[in-house]
C-alpha positions in Angstrom: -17.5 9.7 -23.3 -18.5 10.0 -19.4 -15.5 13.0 -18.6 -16.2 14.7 -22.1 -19.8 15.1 -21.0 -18.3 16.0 -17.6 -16.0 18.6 -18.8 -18.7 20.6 -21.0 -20.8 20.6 -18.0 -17.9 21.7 -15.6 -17.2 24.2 -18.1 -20.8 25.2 -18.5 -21.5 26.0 -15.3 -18.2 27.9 -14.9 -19.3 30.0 -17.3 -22.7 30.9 -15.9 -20.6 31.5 -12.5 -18.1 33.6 -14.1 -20.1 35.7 -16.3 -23.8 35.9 -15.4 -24.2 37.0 -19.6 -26.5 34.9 -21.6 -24.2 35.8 -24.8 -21.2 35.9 -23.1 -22.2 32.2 -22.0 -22.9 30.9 -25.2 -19.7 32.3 -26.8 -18.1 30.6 -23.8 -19.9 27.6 -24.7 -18.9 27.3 -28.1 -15.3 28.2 -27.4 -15.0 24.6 -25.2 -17.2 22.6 -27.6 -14.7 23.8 -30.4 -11.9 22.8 -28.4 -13.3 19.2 -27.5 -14.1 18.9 -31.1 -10.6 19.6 -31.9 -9.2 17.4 -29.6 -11.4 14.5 -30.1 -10.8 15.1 -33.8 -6.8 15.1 -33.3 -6.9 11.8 -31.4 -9.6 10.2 -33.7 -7.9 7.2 -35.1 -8.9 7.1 -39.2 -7.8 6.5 -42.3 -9.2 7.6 -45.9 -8.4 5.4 -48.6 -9.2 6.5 -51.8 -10.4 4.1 -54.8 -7.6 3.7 -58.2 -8.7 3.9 -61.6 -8.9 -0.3 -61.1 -11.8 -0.2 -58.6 -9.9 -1.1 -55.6 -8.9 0.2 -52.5 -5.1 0.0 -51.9 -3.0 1.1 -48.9 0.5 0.6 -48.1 0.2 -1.6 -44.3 2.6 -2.4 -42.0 3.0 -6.3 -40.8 5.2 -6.3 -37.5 6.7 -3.1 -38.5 7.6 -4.2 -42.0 6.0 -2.6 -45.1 3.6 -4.2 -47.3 0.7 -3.5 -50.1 -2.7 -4.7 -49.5 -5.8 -4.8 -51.0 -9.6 -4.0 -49.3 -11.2 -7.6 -49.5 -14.6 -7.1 -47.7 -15.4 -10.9 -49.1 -12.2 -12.3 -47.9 -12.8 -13.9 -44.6 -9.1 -13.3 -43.0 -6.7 -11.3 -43.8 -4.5 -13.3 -46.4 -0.3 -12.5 -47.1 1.2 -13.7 -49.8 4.0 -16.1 -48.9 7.0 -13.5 -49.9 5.2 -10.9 -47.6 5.3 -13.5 -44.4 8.8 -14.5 -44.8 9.7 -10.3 -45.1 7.6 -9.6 -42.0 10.0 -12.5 -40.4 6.9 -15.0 -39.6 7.7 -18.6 -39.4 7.2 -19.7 -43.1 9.1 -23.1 -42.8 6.7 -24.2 -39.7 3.1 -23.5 -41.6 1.1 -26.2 -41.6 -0.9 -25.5 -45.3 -4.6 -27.5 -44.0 -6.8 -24.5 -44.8 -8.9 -24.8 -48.1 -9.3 -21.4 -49.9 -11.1 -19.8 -52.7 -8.9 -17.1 -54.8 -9.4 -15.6 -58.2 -6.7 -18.0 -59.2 -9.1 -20.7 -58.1 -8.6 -23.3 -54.8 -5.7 -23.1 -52.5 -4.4 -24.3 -49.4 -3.4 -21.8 -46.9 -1.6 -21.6 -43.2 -3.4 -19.9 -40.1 -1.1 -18.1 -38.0 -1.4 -14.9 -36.1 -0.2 -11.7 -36.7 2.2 -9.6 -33.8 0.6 -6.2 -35.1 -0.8 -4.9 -38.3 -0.9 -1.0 -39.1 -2.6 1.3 -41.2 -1.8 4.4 -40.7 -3.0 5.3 -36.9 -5.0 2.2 -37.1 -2.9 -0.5 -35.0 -4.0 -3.5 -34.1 -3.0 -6.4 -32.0 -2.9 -10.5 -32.7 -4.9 -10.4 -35.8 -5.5 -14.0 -37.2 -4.3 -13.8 -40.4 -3.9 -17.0 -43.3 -0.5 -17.0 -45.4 -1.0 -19.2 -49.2 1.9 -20.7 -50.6 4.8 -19.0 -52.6 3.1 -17.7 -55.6 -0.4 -18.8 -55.0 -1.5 -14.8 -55.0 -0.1 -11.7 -56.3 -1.1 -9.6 -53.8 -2.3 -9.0 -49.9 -5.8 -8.9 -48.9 -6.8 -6.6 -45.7 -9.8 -9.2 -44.9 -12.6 -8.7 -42.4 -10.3 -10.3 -39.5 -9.3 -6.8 -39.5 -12.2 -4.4 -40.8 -13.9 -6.7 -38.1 -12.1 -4.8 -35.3 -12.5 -1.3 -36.2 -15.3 1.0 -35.1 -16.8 1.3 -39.2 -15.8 1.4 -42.1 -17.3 2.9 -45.0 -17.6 3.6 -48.6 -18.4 7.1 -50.0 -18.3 7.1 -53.7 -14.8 6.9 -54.4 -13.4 7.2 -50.4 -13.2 4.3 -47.9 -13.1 5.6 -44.5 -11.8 3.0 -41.6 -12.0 4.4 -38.1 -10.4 2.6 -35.4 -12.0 2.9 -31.4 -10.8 6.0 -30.0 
């Protein structure tokens, strides 16, 4: 944030130097703070997700560079793989220790903590993200938990658009 501010006041008073014009100045002005805006907005690391005719928010993520649908789960603690989707992403399935009690809509479950290599959403990449892996058939699907919306800059909801924005 430090050398943006630095650059639009470099540019600034280059612009006063170089053209002594209040207007031309300004139009100088704007000319850099469009380009800055365009660059920042380029690099901006964010993803819109928007809402299906269910009421959830579904994304296609990648788990250690393997495919896989997930589901928003704001209330889910962790993020949470379904037992098929660990074994695909090539995690240790036959070395989980299942000591973790867990709440699903399917009712109470035992789960496995382990730790993800890298999970992906779009530009949104992130690093060792404590995940939990349920049995084989114990859940349909896999839920993006707040171990990860935890990381990211924000996240919101806007009527039928969830934005997640990742630290530049």
């Amino acid at each position: 944030m430090i050398r943006v501010l630095l650059v639009v006041l470099v540019a600034t008073i280059g612009a006063v130097v170089a053209y002594g014009d209040p207007g031309r100045i300004a139009k100088a002005s704007g000319k850099v703070s469009g380009m800055l805006h365009q660059r920042a907005s380029a690099h901006a690391r964010a993803v819109q997700i928007t809402r299906d005719r269910g009421g959830e928010f579904k994304l296609r993520a990648r788990i250690n560079g393997v495919a896989a649908p997930m589901v928003i789960d704001t209330g889910a603690t962790s993020v949470v793989l379904t037992y098929e989707t660990a074994k695909a992403a090539g995690l240790p399935t036959e070395l989980l220790n299942y000591d973790v009690p867990l709440e699903t809509v399917g009712g109470p479950t035992r789960a496995a903590r382990l730790t993800l290599d890298r999970l992906a959403i779009g530009r949104l990449v992130e690093r060792s993200v404590p995940a939990l892996v349920v049995r084989r058939g114990q859940m349909k699907t896999n839920l993006l938990g707040m171990s990860f919306l935890d990381r990211l800059e924000s996240w919101e909801v806007r009527a039928d658009h969830l934005m997640l924005r990742g630290y530049p």
